[in-house]
DSSP file (Angstrom, degrees, kcal/mol; ACC not computed):
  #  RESIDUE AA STRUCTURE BP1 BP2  ACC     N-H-->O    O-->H-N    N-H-->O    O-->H-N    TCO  KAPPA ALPHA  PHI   PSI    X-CA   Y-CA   Z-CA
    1    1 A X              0   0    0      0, 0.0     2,-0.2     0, 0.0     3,-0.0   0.000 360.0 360.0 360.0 149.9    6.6  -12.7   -7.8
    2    2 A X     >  -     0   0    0      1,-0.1     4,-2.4     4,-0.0    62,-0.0  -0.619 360.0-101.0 -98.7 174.0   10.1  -11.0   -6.1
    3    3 A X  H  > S+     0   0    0      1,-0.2     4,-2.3     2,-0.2     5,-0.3   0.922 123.8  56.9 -59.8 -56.6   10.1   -7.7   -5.3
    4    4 A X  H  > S+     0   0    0      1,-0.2     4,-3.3     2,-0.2    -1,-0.2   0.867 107.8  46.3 -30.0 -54.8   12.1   -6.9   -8.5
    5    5 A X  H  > S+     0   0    0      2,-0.2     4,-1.1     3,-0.1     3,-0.4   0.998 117.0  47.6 -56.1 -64.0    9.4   -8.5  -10.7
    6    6 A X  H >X S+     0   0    0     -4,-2.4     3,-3.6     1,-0.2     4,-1.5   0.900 117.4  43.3 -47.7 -58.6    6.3   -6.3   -8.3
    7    7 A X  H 3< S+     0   0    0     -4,-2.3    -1,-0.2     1,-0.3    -2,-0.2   0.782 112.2  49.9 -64.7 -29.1    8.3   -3.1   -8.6
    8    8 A X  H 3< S+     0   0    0     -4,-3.3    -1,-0.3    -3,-0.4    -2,-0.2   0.419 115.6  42.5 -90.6  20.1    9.1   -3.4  -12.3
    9    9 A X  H << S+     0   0    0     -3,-3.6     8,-2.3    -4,-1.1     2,-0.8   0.318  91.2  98.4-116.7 -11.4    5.6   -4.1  -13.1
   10   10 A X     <  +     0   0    0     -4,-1.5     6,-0.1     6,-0.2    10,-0.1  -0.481  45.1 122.6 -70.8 107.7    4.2   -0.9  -10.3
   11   11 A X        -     0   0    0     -2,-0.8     3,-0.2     1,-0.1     5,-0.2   0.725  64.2-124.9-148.2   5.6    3.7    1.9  -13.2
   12   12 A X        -     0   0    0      1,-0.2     3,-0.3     2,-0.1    -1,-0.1  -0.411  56.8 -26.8 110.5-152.0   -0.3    2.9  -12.8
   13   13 A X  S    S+     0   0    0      1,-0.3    -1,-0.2    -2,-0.1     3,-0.2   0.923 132.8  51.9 -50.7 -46.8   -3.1    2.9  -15.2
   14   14 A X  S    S-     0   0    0      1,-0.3     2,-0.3    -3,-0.2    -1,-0.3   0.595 127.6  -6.8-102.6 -12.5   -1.1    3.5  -18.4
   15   15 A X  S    S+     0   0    0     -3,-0.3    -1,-0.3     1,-0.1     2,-0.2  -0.669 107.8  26.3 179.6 138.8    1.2    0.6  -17.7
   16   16 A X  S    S-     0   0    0     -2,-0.3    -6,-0.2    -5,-0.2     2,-0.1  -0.606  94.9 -65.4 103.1-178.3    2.1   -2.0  -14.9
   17   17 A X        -     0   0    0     -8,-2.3     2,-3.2   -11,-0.3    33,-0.4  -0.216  57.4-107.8-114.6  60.2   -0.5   -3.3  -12.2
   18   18 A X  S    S+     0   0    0     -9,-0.2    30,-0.2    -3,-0.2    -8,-0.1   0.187  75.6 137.9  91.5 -30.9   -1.3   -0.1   -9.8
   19   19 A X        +     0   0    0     -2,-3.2    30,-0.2   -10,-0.2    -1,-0.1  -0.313  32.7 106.3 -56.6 143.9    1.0   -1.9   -6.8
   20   20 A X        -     0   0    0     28,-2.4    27,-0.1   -10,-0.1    29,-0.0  -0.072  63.3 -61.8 147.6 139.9    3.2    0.8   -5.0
   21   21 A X        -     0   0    0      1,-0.2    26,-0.3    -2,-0.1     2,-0.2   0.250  27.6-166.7 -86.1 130.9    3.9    2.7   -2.6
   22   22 A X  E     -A   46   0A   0     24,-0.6    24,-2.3     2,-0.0     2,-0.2  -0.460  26.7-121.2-111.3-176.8    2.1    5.6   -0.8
   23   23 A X  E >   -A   45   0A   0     22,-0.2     3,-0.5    -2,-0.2    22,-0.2  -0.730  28.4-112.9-114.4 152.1    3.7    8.1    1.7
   24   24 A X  T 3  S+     0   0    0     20,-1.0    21,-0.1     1,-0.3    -1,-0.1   0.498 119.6  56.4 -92.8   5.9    2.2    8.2    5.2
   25   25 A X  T 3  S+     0   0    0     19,-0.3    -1,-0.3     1,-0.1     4,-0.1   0.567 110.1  50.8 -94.3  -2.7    0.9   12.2    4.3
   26   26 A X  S <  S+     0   0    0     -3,-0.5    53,-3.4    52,-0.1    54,-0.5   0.598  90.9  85.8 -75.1  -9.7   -0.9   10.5    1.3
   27   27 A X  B    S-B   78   0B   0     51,-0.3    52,-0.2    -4,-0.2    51,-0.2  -0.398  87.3-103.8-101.0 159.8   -2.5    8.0    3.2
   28   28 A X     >  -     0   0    0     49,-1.4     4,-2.0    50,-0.2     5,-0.2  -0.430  28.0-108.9 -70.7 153.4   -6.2    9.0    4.9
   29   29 A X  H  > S+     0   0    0      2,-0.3     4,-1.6     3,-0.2    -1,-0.1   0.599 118.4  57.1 -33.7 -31.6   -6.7    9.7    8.0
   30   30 A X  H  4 S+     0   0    0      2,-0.2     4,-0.3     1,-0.2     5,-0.2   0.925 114.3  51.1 -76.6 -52.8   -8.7    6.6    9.1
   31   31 A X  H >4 S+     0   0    0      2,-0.2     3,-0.7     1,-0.2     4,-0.4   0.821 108.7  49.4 -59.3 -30.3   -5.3    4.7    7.6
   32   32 A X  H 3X S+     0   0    0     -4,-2.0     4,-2.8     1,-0.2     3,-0.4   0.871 111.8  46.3 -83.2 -43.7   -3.2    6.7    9.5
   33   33 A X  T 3< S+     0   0    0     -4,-1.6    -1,-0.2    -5,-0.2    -2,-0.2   0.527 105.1  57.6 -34.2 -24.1   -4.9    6.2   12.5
   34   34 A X  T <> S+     0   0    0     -3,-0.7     4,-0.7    -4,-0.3    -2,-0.2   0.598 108.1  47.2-100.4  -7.9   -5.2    2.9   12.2
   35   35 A X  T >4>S+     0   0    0     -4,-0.4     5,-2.5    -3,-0.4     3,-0.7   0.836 108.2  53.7 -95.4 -36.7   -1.3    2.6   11.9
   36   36 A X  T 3<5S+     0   0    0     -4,-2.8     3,-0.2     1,-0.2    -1,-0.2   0.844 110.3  51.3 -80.4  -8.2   -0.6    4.9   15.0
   37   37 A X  T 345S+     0   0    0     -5,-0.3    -1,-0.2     1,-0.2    -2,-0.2   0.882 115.5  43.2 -67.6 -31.6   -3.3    2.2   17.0
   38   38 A X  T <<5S-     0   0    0     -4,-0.7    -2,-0.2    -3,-0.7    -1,-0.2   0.308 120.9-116.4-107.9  -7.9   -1.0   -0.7   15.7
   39   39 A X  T   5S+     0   0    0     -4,-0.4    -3,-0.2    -3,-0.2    -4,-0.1   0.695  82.0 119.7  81.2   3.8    2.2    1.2   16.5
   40   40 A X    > < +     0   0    0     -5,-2.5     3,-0.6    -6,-0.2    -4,-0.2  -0.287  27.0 119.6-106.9  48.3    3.4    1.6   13.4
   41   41 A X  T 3   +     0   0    0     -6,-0.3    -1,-0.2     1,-0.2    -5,-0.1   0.156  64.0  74.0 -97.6  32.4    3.5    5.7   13.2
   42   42 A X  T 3  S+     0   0    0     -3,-0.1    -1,-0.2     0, 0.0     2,-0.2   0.623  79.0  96.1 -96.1 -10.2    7.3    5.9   12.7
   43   43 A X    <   -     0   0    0     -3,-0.6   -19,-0.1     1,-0.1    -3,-0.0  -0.577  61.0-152.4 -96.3 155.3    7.2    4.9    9.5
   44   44 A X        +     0   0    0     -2,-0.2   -20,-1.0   -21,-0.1   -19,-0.3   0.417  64.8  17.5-110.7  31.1    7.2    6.6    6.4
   45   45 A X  E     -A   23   0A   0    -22,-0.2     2,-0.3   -21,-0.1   -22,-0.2  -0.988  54.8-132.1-167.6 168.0    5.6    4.9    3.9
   46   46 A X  E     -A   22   0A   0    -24,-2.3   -24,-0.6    -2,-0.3     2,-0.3  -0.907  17.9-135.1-121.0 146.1    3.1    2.0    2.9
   47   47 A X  E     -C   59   0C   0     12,-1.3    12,-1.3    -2,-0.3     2,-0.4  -0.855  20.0-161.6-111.7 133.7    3.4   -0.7    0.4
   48   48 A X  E     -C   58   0C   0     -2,-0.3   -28,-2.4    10,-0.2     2,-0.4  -0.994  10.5-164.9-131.2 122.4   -0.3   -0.8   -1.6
   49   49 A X  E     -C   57   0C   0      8,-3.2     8,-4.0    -2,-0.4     2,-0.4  -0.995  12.1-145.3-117.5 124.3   -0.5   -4.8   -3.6
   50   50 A X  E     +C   56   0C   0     -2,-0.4     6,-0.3   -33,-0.4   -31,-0.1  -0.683  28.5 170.4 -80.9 130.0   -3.2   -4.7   -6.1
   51   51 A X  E    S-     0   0C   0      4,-0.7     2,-0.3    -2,-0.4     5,-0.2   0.690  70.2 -20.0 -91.0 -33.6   -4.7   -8.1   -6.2
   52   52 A X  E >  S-C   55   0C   0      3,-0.7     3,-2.2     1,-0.2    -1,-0.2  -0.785 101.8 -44.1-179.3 145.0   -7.8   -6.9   -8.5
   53   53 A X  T 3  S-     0   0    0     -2,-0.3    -1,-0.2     1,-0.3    -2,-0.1  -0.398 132.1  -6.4  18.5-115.0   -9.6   -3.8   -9.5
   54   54 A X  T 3  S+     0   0    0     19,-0.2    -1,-0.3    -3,-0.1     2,-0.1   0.265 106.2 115.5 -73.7 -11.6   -9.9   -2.1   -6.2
   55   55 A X  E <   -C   52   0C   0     -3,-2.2    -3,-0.7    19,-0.1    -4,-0.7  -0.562  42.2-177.3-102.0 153.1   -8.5   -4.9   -3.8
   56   56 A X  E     -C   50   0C   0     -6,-0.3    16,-5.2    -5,-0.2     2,-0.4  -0.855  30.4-144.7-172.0 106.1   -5.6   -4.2   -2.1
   57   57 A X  E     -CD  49  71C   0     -8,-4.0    -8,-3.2    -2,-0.2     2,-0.3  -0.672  29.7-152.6 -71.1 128.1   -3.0   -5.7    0.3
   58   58 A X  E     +CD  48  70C   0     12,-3.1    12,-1.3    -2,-0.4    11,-0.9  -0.925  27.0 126.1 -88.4 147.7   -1.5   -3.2    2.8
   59   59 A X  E     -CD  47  68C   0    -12,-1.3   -12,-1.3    -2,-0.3     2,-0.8  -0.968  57.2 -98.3 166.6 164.7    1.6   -3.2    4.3
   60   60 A X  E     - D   0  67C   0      7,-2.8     7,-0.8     8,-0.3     2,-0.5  -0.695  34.3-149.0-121.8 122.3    4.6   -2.6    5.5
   61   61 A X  E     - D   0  66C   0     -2,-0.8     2,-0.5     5,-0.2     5,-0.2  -0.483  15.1-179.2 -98.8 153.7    7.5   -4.0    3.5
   62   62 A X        -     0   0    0      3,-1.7     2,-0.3    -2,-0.5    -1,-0.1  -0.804  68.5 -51.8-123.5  59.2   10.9   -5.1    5.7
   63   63 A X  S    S-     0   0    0     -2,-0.5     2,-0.5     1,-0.2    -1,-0.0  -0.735 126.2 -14.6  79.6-162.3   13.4   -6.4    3.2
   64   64 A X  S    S+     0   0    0     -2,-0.3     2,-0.4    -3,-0.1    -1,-0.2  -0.301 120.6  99.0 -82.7  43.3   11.8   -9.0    1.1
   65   65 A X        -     0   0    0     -2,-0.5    -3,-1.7    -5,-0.1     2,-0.6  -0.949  56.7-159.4-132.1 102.0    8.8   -9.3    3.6
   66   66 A X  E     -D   61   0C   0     -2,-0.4     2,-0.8    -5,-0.2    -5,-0.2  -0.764  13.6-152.6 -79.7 131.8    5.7   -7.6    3.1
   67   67 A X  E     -D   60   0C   0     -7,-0.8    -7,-2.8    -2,-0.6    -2,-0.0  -0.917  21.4-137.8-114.9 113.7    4.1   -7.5    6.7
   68   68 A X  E     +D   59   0C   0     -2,-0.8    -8,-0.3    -9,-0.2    -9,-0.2  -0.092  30.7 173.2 -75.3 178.1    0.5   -7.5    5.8
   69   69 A X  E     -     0   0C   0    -11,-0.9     2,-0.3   -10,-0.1   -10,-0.2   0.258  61.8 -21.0-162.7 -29.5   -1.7   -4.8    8.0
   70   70 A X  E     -D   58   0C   0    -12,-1.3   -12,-3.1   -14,-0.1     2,-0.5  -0.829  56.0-111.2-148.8 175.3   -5.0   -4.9    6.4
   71   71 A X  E     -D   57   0C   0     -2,-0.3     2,-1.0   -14,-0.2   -14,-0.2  -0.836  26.3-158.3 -93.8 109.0   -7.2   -5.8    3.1
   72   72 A X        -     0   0    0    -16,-5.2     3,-0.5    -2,-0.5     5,-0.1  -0.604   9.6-174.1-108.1 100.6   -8.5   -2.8    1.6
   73   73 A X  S    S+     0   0    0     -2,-1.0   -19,-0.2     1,-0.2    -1,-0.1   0.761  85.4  27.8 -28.4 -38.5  -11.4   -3.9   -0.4
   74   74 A X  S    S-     0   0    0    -18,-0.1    -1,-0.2    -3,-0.1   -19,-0.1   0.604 104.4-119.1-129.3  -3.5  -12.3   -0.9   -2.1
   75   75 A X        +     0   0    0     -3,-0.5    -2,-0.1   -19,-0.1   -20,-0.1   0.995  67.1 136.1  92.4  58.7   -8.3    1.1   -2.2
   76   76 A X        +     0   0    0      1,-0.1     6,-0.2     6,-0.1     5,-0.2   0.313  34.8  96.4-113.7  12.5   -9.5    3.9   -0.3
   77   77 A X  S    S+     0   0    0     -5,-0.1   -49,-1.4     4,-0.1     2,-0.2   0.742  78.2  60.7 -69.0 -15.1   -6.3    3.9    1.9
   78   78 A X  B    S-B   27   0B   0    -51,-0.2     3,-0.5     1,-0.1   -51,-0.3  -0.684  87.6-128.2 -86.6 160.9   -4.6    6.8   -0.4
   79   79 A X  S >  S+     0   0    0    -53,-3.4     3,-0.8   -52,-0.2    -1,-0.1   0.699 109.8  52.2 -49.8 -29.4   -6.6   10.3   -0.5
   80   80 A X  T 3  S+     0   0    0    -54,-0.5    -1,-0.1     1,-0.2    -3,-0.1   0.328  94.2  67.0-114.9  44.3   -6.5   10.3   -3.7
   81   81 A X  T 3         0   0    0     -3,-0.5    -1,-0.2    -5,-0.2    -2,-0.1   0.669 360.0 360.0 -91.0 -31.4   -7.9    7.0   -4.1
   82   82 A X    <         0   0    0     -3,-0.8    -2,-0.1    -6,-0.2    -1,-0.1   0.395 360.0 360.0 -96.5 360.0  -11.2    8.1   -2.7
């Protein structure tokens, strides 16, 4: 898919597939930690791509490049995913 196609399909439960983007005071603690280990705490946001139910690429997108940072299996990376 291009980005256009993911973003005009991100629209949650009630329509679209759950991908899109959280903000780095949404994100948990463990994730936010794990970004200032990796170097990435300047940024202010996350790109979250649903692959199925609960699975989930993170990452930080760059242009038309998502730059993966981990698989969260079970989408706990928001708070108020958990």
């Amino acid at each position: 898919m291009t980005w256009a196609e993911i973003l005009a399909a991100s629209g949650g439960r009630t329509s679209g597939n759950n991908s899109h983007y959280i903000s780095w005071g949404d994100l948990t603690k463990e994730a936010r930690d794990r970004l200032s280990y990796l170097g990435q705490d300047d940024i202010d946001q996350v790109f979250s791509l649903r692959l199925a139910g609960t699975k989930r690429i993170i990452g930080i997108r760059d242009g038309n490049i998502l730059h993966i940072i981990w698989y969260d299996s079970n989408h706990w990376v928001a708070e108020q995913s958990r």
